[in-house]
C-alpha positions in Angstrom: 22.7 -1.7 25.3 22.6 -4.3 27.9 19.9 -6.9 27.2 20.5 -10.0 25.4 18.5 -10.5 21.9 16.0 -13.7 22.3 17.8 -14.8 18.9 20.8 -13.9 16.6 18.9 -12.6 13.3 18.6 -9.4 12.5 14.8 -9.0 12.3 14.7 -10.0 16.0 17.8 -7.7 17.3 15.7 -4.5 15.5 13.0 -5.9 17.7 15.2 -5.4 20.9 17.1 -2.0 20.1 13.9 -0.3 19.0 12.2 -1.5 22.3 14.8 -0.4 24.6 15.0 2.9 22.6 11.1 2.9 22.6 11.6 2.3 26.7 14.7 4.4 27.1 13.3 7.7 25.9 10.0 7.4 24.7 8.5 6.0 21.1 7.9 9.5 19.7 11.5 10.6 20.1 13.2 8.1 19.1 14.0 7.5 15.1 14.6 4.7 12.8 17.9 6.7 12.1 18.7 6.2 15.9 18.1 2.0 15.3 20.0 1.9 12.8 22.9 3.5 14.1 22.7 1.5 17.6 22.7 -1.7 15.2 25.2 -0.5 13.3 23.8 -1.1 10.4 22.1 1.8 7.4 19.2 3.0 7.1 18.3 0.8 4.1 19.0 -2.5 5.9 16.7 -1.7 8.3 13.9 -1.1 5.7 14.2 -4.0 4.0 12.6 -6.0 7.7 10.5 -2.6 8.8 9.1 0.1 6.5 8.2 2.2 9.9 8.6 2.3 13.6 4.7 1.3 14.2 5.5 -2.2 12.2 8.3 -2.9 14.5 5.5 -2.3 17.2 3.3 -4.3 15.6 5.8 -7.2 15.0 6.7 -7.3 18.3 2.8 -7.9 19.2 3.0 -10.3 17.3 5.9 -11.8 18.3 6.0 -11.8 22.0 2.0 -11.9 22.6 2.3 -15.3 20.4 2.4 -17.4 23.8 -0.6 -15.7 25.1 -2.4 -16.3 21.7 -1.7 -19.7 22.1 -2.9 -20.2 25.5 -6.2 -18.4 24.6 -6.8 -20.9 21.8 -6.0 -23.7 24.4 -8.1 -22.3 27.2 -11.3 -22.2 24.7 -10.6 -25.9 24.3 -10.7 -27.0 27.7 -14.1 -27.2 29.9 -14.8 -24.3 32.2 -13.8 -25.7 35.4 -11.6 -24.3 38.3 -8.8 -26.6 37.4 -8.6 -25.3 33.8 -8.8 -21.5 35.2 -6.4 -22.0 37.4 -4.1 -23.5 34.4 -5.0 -21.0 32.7 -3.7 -18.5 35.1 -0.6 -20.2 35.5 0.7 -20.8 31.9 -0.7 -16.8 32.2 1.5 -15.6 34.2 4.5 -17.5 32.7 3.5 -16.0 28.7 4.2 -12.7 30.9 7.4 -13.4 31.3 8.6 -13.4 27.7 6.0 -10.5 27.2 7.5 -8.3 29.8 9.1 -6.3 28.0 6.2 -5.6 25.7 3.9 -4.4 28.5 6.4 -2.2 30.1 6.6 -0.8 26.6 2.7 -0.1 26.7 3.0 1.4 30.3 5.4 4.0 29.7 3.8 4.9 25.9 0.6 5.1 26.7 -0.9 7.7 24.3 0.8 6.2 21.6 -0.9 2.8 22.5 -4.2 4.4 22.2 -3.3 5.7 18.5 -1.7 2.6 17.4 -3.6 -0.8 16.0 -1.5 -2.3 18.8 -4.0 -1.1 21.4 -6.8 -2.9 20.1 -5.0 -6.0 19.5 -4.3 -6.0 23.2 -7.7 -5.0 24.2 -8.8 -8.5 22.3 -6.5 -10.7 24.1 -7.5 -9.2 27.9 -11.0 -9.6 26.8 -10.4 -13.2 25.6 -8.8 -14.3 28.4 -11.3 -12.4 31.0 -14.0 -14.5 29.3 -12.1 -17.9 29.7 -11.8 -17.0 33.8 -15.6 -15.4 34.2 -18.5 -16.8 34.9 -21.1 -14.1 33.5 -24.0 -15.7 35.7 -21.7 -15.4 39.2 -22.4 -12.6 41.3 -20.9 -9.8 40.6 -18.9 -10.1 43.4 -17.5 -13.3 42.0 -17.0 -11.9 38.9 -14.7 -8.8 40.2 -13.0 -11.3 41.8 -12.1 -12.9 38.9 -11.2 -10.0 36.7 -8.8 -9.4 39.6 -7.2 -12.5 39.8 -6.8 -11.9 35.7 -5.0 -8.2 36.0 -3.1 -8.8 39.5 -0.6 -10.7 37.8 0.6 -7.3 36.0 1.3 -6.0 39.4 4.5 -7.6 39.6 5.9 -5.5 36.7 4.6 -2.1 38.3 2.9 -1.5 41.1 5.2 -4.0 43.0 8.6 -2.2 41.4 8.2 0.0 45.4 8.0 -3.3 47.2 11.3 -5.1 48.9 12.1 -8.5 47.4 13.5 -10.9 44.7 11.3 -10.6 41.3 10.8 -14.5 41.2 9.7 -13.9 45.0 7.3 -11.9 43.7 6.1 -13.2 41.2 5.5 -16.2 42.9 3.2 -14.1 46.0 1.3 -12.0 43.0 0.0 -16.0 41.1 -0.6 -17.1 44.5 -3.0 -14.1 45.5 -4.2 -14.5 41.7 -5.5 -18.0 42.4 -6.3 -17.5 45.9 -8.9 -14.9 44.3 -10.2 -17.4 41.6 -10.6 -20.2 43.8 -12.7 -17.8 46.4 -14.7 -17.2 43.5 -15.4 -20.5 42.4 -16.1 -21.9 46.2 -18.7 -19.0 47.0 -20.6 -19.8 43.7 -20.6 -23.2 44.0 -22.6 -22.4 47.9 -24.9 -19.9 46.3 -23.2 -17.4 48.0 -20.5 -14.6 47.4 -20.6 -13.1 50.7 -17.4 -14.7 52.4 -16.5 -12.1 54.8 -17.6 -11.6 58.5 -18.9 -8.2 57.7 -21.4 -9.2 55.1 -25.4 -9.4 56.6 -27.9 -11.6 55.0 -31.5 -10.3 54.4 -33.9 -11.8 57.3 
């Protein structure tokens, strides 16, 4: 296989077989047998770290969404000002990278998402984070704005696969639209107004 293991032990290279497996040919057809056997190791080896496939899932929620965890605890720490949102996207879309792989996984096995505990658990983190960059009293406007600039930043890993360009190119343009969008929404609340565009009327 041709991606290199974040670390040497054997807990962590399951981790990486199972989710290019998981990736290659889909979650439900692909076996602990077949792990085993692309780790070259037997089938009781491999039980001793995972018991079944959906705890390898689960450990690799753990594992890689560890960094956005952390950030979220951080974020709910800090005052709720632009600077700190706009942190806050940041140190987002860097977790990303590490959790790449993990989301790509979730794209491609999306009814098994919905059946697993794994869905939930991400359901919590978006809605953590989406509460650290909202401001519930902003007009809605605002507020789309904001979820935006929160769920743009997993453009880069699909909708932007079509689009021409180095991925730290990318990258870079999709954070900078990100925080374009927050700071738009922060500058129009702090007027009183959400309405930045030319087309928008005002009520006589």
């Amino acid at each position: 296989m041709g991606s290199t293991p974040r670390r040497g032990d054997t807990r962590q290279r399951i981790q990486d077989v199972a989710l290019e497996l998981f990736a290659a040919q889909g979650y439900e057809k692909t076996s602990l047998r077949e792990i085993a056997e692309h780790l070259e190791v037997t089938k009781a080896a491999l039980y001793y770290h995972f018991k079944t496939k959906e705890d390898i899932v689960l450990s690799l929620f753990q594992d890689l969404g560890r960094p956005l965890d952390e950030l979220i605890a951080w974020g709910e720490e800090q005052p709720r000002t632009l600077e700190t949102k706009l942190e806050l996207l940041r140190r987002y879309s860097e977790a990303l990278d590490s959790a790449e792989p993990l989301m790509r996984f979730m794209q491609e096995n999306q009814a098994t998402v919905r059946e697993l505990s794994i869905g939930q658990i991400f359901k919590k983190r978006m809605f953590a984070m989406s509460a650290l960059i909202l401001d519930p009293e902003a007009p809605l406007l605002d507020q789309v704005r904001s979820v935006t600039a929160l769920f743009s930043l997993h453009a880069r890993m699909f909708a932007l696969h079509t689009v021409e360009g180095d991925p730290g190119d990318k990258r870079d343009a999709v954070l900078e639209v990100a925080l374009d969008l927050l700071t738009q929404a922060h500058a129009s609340a702090e007027h009183g107004d959400s309405c930045t565009t030319d087309a928008c009327t005002t009520d006589a």
